[in-house]
ZANULUM-786085 format. One line per field, with one value per residue: x negated, y, z negated of N, C-alpha, C, O in turn; residue number from 1; residue in one letter. Coordinates in steps of 0.001 Angstrom, whole numbers, plus 500000, padded with zeros to 6 digits. Layout:
<nodes>
nc1 = [X/...]
nc2 = [Y/...]
nc3 = [Z/...]
cac1 = [X/...]
cac2 = [Y/...]
cac3 = [Z/...]
cc1 = [X/...]
cc2 = [Y/...]
cc3 = [Z/...]
oc1 = [X/...]
oc2 = [Y/...]
oc3 = [Z/...]
num = [NUM/...]
residu = [A/...]
</nodes>
This chain:
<nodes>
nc1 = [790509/790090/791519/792432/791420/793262/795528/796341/797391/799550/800775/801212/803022/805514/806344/806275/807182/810151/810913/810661/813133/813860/812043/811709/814101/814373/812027/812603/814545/813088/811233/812780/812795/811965/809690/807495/808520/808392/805611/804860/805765/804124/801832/801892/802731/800492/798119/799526/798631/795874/796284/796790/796109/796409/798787/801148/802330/805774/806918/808132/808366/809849/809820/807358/806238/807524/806462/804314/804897/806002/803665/802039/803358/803697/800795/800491/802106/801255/798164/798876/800088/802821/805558/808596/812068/813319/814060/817303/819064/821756/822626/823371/826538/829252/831776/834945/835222/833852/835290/837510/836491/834631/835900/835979/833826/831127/828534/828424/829565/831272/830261/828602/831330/831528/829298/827972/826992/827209/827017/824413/823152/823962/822183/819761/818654/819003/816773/813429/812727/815026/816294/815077/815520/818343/818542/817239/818946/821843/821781/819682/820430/819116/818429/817971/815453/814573/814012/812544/810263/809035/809053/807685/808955/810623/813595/815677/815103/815410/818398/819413/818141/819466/822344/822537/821749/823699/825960/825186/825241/828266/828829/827963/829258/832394/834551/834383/835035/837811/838351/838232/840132/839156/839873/842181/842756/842398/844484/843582]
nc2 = [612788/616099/619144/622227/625514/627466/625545/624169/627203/627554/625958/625969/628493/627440/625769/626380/629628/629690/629145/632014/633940/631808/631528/634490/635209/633792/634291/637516/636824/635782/638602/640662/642785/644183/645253/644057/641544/641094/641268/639151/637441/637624/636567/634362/632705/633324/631575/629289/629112/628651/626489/624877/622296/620432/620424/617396/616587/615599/615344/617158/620418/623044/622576/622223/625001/626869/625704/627118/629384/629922/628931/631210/633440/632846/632627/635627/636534/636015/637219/640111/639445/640226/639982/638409/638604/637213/633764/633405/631182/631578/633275/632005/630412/628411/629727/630829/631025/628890/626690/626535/626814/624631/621433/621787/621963/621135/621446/624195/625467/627473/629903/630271/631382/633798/635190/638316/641780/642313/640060/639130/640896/640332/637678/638669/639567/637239/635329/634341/631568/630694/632229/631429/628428/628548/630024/628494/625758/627297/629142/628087/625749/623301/620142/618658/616769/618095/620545/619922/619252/621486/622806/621627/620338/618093/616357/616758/619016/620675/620799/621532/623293/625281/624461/626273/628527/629238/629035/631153/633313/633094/634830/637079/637778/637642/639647/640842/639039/638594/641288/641644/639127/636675/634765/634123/636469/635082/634527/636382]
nc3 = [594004/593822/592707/594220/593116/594114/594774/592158/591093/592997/592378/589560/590042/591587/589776/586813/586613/587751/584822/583427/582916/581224/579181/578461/576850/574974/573984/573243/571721/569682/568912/568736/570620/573112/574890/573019/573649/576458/576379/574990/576279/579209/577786/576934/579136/580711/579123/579671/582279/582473/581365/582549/583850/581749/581557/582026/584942/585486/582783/580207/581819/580637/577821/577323/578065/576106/573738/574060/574456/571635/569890/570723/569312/567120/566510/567135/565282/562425/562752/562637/560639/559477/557547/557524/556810/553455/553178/551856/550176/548993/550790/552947/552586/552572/554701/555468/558307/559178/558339/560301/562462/562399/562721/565643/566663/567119/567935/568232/570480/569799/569454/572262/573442/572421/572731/572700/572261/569592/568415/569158/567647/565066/565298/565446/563143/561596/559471/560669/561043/561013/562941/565541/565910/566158/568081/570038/570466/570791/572038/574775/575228/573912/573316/569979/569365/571369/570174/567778/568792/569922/567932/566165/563451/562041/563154/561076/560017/561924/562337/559537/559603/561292/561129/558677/559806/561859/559804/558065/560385/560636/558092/558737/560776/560440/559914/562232/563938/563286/564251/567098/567629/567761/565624/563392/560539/557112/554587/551610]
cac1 = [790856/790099/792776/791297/792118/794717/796385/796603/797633/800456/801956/801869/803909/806580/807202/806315/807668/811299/811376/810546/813845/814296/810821/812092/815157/813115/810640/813244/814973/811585/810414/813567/811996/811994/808588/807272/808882/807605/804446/804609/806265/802775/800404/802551/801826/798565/798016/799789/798288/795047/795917/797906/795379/796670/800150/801594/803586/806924/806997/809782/807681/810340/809162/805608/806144/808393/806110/802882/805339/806369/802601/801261/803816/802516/799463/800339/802555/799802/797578/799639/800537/804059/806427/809958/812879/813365/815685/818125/820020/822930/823739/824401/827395/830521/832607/835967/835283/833154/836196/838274/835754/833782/836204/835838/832768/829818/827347/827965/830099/831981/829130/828832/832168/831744/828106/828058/825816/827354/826109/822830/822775/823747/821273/818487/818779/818352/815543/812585/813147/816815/816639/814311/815861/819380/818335/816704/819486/822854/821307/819151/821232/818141/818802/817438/814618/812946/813494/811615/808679/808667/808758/806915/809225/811446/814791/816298/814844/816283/819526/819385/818267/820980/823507/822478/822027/825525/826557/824798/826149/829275/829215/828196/830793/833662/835078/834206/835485/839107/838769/838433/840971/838593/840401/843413/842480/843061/845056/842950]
cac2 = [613984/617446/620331/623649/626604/628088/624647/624739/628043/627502/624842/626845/628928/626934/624902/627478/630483/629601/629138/633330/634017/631260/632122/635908/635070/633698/635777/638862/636733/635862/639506/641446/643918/643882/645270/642430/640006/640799/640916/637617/635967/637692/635938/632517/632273/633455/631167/628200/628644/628882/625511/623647/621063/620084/619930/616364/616263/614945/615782/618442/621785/623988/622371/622993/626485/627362/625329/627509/630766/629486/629512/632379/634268/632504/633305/637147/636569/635580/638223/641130/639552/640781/638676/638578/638633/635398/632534/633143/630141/632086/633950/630660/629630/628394/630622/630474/630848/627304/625534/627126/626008/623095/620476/621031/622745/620684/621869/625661/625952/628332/630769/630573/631994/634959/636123/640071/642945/642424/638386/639030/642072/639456/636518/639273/639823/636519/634553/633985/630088/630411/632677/630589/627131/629178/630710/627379/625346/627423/629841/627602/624595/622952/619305/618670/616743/618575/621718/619635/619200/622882/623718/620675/620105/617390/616476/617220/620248/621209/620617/622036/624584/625357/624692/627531/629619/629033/629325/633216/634452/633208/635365/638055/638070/637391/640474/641292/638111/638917/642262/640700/638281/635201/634200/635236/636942/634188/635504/636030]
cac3 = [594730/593050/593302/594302/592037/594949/594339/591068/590901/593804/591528/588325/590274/591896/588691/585587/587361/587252/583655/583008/582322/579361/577924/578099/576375/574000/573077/572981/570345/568576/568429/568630/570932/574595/575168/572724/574055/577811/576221/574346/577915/579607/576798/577054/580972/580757/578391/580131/583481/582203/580545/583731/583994/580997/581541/582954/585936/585140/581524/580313/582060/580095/576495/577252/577996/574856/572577/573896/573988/570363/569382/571119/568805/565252/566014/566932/563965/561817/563180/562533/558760/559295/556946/558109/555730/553316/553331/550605/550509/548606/551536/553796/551866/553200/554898/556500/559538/559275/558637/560943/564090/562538/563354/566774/567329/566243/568482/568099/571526/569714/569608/573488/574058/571933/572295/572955/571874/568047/567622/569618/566836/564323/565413/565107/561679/560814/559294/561693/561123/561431/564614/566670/566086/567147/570006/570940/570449/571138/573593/575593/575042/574192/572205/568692/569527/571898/569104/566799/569462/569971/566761/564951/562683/562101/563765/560350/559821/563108/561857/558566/559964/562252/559859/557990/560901/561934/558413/557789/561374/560263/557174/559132/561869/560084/559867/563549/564911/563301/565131/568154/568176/568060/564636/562494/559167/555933/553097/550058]
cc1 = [790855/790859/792033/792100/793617/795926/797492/797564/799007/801568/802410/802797/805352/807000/806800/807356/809163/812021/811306/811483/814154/813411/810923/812804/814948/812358/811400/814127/813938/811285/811890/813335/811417/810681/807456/807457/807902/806283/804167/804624/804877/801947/800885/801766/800893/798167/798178/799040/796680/794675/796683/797366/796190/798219/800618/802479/804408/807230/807693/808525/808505/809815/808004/805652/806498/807492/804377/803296/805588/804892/801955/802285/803906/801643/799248/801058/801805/798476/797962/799939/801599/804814/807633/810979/812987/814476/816482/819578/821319/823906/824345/825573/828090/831475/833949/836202/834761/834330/837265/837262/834869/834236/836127/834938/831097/828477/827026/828603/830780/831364/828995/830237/832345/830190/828279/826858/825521/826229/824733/822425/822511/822016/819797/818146/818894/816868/814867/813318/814659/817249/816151/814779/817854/819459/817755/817602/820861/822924/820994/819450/819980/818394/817378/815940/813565/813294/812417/810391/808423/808149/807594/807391/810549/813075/815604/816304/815003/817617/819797/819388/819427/821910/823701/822291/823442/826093/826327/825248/827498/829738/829214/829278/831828/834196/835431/834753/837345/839431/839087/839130/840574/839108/841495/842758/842965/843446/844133/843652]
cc2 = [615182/618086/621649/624386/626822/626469/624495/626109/628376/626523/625289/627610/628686/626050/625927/628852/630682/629494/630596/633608/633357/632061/633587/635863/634609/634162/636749/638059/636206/637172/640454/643034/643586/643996/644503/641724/639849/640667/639376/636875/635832/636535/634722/631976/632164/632279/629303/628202/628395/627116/624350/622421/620449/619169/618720/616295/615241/614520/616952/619929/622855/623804/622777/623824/627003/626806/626308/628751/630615/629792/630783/633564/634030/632933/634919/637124/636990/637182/639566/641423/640450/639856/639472/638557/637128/635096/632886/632363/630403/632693/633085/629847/629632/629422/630750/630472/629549/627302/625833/626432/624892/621972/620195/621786/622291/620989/623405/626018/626919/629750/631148/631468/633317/636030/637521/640602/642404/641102/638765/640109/640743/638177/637259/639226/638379/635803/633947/632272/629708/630342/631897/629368/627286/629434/628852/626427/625556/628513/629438/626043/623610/621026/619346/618261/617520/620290/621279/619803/620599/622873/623285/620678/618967/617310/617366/617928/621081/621438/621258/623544/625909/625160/625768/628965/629964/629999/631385/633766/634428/634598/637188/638781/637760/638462/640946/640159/638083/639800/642110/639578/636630/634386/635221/635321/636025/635141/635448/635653]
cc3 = [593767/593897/593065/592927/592622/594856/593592/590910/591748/593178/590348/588733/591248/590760/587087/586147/587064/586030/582890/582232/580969/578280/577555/577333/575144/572613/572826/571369/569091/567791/568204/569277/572551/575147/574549/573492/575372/577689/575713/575662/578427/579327/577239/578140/581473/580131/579452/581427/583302/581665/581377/583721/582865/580449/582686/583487/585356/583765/581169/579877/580865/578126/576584/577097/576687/573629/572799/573763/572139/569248/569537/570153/567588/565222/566177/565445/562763/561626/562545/560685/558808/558865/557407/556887/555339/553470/551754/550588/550032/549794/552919/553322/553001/553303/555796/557889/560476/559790/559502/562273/563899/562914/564779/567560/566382/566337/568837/569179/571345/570066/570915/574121/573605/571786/572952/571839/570317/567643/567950/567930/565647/563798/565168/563940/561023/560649/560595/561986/561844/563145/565765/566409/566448/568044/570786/571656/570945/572322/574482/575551/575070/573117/570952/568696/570298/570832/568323/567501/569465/568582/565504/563636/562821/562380/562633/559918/560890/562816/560747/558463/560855/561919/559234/558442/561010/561054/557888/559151/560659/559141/557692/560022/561531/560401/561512/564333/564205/563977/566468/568579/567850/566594/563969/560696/558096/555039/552438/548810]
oc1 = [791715/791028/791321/792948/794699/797144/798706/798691/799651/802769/803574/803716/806107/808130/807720/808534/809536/813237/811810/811265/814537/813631/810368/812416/815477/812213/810927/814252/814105/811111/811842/813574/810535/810302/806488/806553/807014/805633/803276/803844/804257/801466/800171/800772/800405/797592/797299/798747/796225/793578/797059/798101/796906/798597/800533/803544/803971/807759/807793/808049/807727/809543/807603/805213/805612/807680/803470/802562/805142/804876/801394/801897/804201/801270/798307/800509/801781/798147/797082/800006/801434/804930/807736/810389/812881/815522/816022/820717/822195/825132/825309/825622/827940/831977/833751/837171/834966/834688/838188/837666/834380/833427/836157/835089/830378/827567/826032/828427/831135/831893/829205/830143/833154/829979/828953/826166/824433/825194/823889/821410/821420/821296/818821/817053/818873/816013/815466/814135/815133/817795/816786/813960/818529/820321/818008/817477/821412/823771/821554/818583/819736/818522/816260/815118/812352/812450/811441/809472/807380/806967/807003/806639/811373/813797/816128/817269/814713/817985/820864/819979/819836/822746/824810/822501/824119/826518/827046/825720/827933/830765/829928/829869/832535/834495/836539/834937/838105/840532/840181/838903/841342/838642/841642/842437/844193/842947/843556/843010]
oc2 = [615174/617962/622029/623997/626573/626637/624550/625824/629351/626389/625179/627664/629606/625572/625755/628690/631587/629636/630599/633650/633914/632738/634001/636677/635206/634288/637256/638608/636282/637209/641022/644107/642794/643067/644226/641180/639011/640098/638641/636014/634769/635740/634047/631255/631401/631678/628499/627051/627794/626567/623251/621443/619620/618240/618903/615997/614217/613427/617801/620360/623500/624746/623722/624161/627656/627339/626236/629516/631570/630502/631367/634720/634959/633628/635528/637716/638111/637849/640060/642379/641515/638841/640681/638469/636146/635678/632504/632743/629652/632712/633333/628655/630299/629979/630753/630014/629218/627620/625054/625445/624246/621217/619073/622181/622816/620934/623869/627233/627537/630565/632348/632128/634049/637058/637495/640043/642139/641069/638730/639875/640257/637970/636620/638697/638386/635751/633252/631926/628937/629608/631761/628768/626350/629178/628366/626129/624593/628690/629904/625232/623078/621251/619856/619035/617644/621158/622002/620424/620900/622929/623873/620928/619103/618156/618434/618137/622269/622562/621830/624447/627066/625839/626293/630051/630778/631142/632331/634896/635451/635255/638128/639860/637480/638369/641320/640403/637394/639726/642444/639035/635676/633250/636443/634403/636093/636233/634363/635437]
oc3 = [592885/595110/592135/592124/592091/594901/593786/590506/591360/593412/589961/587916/591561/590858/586288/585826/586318/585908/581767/581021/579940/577277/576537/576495/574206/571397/571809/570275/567873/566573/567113/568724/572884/575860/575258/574125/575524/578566/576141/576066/578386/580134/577979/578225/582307/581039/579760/581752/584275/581559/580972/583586/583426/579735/583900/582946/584831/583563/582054/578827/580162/577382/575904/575997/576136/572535/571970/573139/571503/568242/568611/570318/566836/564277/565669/564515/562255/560645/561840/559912/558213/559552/557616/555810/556074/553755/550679/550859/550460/549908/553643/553626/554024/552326/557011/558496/561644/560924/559263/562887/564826/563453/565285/568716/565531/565509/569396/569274/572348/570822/571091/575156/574177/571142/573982/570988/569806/566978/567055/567273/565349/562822/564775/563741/559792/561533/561415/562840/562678/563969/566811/567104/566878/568886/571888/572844/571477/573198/575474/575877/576153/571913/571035/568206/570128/571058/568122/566967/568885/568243/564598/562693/563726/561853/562950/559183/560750/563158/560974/557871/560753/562515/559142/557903/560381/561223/557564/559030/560129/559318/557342/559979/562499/561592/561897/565525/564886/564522/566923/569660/567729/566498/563979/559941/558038/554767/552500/547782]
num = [1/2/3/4/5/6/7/8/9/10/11/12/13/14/15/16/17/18/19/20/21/22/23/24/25/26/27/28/29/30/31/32/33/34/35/36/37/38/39/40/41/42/43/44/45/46/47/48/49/50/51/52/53/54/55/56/57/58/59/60/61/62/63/64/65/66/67/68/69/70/71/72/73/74/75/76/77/78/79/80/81/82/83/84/85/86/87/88/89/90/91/92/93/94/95/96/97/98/99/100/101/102/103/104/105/106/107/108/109/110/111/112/113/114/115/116/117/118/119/120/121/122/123/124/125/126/127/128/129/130/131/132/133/134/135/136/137/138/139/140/141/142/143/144/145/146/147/148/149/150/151/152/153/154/155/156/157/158/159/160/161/162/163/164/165/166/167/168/169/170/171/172/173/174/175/176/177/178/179/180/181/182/183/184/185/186/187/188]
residu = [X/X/X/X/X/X/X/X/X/X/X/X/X/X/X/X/X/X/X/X/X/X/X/X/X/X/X/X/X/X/X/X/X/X/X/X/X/X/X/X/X/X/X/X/X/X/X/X/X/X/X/X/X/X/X/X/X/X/X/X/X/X/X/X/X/X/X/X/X/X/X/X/X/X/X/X/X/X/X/X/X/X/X/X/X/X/X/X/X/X/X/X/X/X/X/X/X/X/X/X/X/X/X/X/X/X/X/X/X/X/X/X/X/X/X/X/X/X/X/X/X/X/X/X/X/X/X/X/X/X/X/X/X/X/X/X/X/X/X/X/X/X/X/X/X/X/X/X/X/X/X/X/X/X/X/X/X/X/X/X/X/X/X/X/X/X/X/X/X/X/X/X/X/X/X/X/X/X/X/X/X/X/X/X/X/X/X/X]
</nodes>
């Protein structure tokens, strides 16, 4: 049985369609730039519907998308030859505000109760690597493995990574998360 185009094209949009919003959410924390981003979402879709045949019913639709939005913004990446700021593993140290929510916040839930303008500000400003396996993970509550499939990199470099994410918001929002209440100031 062959599927016409209008088929096709009626199914890309009852099962791609609904995922806009993530892949926006996304891409705005990929590019840091709203009119980016809607452009990246554009290219993604284009991109994916163009490539539906491809995609297997009853296979996780929202990974596909994110791993072809994920490329379609390496290779503008790429393109562009815009390097992002580096990893300087000095400035992921331990910081009190870890140990203050790591015992009972392993998966970053803390993060959910306090995102606002400031963290999104925060989460921008970090490392490409950092930001996109953050946003993947504590934004789009996405688990480890399917980050790695997105991202093609290993579970533990999912993790590692996200540790050190964590770890550099932390350093940044300290100050701002005593103002706010969300912790009491340690003596020095």
């Amino acid at each position: 049985m062959t599927i016409t185009v209008d088929e096709q094209r009626r199914a890309f949009e009852q099962e791609a369609l609904p995922h806009l919003d993530t892949l926006y959410r996304v891409a705005l924390r990929l590019t840091s730039d709203p009119s980016r981003a809607e452009d990246l979402v554009q290219d993604a879709m284009l991109k994916a519907l163009r490539s539906w045949e491809q995609y297997q019913p009853g296979t996780n639709l929202r990974a596909w998308l994110l791993t072809i939005l994920r490329n379609t913004f390496i290779n503008d990446y790429r393109r562009e030859k815009a390097r992002g700021p580096t990893v300087d593993l000095a400035d992921a140290e331990t910081f009190r505000l870890f140990d203050e929510v790591g015992d009972r916040d392993p998966e970053g839930r803390f993060f959910d109760q306090i995102v606002d303008d400031e963290v999104l500000r925060a989460i921008d400003q970090l490392p490409e690597e950092f930001r996109e396996t953050l946003v993947l993970s504590d934004v789009e509550g996405l688990p480890y493995q399917e980050i790695s499939t997105i991202t093609k990199v290993p579970v533990g470099t999912v993790k590692s990574r996200l540790f050190r994410a964590r770890r550099a918001l932390q350093s940044k929002l300290y100050d701002y998360a005593v103002e706010m209440g969300y912790i009491k100031k340690n003596p020095e």
